[in-house]
C-alpha positions in Angstrom: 0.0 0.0 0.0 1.2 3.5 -1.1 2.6 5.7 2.4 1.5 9.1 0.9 4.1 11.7 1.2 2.5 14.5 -0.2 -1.4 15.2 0.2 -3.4 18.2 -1.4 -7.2 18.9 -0.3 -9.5 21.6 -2.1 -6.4 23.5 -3.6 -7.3 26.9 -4.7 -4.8 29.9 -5.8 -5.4 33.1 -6.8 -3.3 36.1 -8.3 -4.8 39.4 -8.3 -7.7 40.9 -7.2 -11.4 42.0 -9.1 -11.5 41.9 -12.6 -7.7 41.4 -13.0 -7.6 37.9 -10.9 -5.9 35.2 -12.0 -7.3 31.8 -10.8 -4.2 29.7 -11.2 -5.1 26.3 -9.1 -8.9 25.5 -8.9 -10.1 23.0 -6.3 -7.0 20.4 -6.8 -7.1 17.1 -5.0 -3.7 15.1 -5.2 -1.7 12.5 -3.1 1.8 11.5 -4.4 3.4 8.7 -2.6 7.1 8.8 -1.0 9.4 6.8 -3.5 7.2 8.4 -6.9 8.8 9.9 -9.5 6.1 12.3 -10.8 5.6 14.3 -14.1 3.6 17.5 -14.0 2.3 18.5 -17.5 0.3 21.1 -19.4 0.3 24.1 -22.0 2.1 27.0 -19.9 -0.1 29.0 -18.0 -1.9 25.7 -16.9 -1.1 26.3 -13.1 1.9 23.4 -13.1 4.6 25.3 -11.8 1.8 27.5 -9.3 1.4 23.4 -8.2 4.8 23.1 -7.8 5.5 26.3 -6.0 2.1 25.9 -3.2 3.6 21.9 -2.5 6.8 23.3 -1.7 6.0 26.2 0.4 7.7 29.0 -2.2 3.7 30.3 -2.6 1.0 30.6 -0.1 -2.2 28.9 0.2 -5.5 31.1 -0.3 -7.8 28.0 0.9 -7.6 24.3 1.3 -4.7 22.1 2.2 -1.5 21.1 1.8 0.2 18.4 3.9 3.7 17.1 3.7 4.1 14.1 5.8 2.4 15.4 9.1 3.3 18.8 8.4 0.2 21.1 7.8 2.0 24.0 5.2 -1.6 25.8 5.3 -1.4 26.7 9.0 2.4 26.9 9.2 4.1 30.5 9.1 7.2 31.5 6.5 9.7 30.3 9.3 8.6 26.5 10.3 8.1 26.0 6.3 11.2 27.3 5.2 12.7 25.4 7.9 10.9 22.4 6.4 12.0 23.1 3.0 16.1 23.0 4.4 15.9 19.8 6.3 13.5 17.8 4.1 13.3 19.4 -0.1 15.6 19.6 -2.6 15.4 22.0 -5.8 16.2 21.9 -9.5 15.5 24.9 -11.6 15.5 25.4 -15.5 18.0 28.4 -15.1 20.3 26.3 -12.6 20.6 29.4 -10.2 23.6 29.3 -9.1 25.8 31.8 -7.6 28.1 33.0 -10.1 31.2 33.9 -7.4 31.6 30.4 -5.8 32.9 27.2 -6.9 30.9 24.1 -7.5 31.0 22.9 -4.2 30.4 25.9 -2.5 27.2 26.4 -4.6 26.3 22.5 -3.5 27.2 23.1 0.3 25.0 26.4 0.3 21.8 24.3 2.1 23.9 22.7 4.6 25.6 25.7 5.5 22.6 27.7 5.3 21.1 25.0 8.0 24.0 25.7 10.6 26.3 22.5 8.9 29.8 23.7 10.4 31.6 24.3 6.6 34.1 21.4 6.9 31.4 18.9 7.2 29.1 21.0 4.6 32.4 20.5 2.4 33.1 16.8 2.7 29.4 15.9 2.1 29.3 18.8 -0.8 32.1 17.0 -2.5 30.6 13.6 -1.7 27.5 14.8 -3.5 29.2 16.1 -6.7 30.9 12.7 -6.7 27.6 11.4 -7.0 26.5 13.7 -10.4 29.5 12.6 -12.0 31.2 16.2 -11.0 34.0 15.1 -8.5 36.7 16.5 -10.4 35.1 20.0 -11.1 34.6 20.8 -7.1 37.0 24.4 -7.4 34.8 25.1 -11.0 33.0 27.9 -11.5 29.4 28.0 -13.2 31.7 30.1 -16.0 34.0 27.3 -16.4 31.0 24.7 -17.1 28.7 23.2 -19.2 25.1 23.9 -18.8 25.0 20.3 -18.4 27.5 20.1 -15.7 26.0 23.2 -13.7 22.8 21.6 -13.7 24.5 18.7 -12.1 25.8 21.0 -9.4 22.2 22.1 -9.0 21.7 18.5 -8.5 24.2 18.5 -5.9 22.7 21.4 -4.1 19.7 19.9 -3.9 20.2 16.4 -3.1 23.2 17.5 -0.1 21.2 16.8 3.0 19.9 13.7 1.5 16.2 15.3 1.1 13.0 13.4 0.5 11.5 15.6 -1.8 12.9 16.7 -4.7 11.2 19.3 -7.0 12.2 20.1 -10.7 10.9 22.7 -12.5 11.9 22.0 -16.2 14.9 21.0 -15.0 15.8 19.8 -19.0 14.3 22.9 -20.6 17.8 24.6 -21.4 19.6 21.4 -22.4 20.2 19.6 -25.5 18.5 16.5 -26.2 21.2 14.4 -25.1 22.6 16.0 -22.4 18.6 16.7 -21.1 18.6 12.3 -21.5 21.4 12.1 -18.8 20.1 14.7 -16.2 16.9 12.7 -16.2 19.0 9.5 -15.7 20.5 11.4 -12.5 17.0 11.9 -11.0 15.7 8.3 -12.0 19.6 7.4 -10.2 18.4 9.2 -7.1 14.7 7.7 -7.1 15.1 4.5 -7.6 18.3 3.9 -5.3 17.8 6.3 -2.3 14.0 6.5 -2.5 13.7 10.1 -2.9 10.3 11.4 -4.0 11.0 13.5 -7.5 8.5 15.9 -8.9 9.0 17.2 -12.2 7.3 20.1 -13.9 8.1 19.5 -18.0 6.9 20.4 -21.2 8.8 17.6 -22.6 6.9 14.3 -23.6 10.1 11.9 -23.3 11.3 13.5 -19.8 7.4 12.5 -18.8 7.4 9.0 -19.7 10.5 8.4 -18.0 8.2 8.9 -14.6 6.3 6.5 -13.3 3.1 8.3 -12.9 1.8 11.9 -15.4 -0.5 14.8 -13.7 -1.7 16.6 -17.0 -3.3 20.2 -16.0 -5.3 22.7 -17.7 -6.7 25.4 -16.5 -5.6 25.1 -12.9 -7.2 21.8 -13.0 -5.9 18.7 -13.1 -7.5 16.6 -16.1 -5.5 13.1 -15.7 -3.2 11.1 -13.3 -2.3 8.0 -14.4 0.7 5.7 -14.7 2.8 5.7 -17.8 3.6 2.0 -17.8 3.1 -1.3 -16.7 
């Protein structure tokens, strides 16, 4: 039976107010279960990203609920939740966002240090973690002096460092080439199917959502199917 990691109730989410509102999320009901690798999908402006942003407590709720494990993100204030997001989320952007004035591991020990890690220890696992993505020899790099392929990998890094459970992608393929977009998605199915950790991934692309087990298809702040994409 599925332990449900991530549970949404009655979602709603607006933008704006009177006759310039915005109603991003309408009524959602989802459960994703810890060990899934999920797909999000949809024609941009859909609400996908609005999804991902309310699950991991980037965006507020304006009414129902969101629940990660036991924790209740609708009642909790910007503090306990961004305290949340440190110890338990990981996060990989399109645009990689890394800070252009610090090596590779440096950028990857940013949430440990940033959680009160002592820096010798947020160094050794930083290292340990770029070991992981394939990056162990470009730990003194700077994002100038790599690939977008390889800084995505240290955005990898970053977010898989304190060994989260959750990981969130948003179009984490969008500014790579096809092949190099094929191997980044090997990294996260790497990370999913050997440590366990929960992926959710925001894509336009059709062949980074059939390498999930499970598709969300939106429209209109709605979600219009969730199903499994293979036996």
């Amino acid at each position: 039976m599925m332990q449900v990691l991530i549970r949404v109730e009655s979602l709603s989410k607006t933008y704006g107010i009177g006759e310039a509102a915005t109603r991003a999320l309408r009524e959602v009901q989802l459960e994703i279960g810890k060990g899934e690798m999920i797909a999000v999908t949809g024609p941009s402006g859909c609400g996908k990203t609005t999804l991902l942003h309310v699950l991991a407590g980037i965006e507020s709720v304006d009414s129902g609920q969101v629940w990660i494990g036991n924790a209740p993100l609708h009642e909790w204030d910007d503090e306990k939740i961004a305290r949340l997001r440190l110890e338990k989320m990981g996060f990989v952007f399109q645009s990689y966002h890394l800070i252009p004035v610090l090596t590779a591991w440096e950028n990857a020990a940013l949430p440990l240090i940033a959680s009160g890690a002592p820096t010798g220890k947020a160094k050794e696992r930083a290292l340990e973690a770029l070991k992981e993505v394939g990056l162990g020899d470009k730990a003194g790099k700077y994002p100038s002096q790599l690939s977008g392929g390889q800084n995505q990998r240290v955005a990898i890094a970053r977010a898989i460092v304190g060994n989260p459970e959750i990981i969130w992608a948003d179009e984490p393929t969008g500014a790579l080439d096809t092949h190099t977009a094929d191997q980044i998605i090997g990294l996260l199915e790497m990370l999913n199917k050997h440590h366990g950790t929960t992926i959710v991934i925001v894509t336009h692309d059709p062949a980074v959502a059939g390498r999930c087990s499970r598709t969300i298809s939106m429209r209109n702040g709605r979600i219009l199917h969730d199903g499994g994409n293979g036996p």
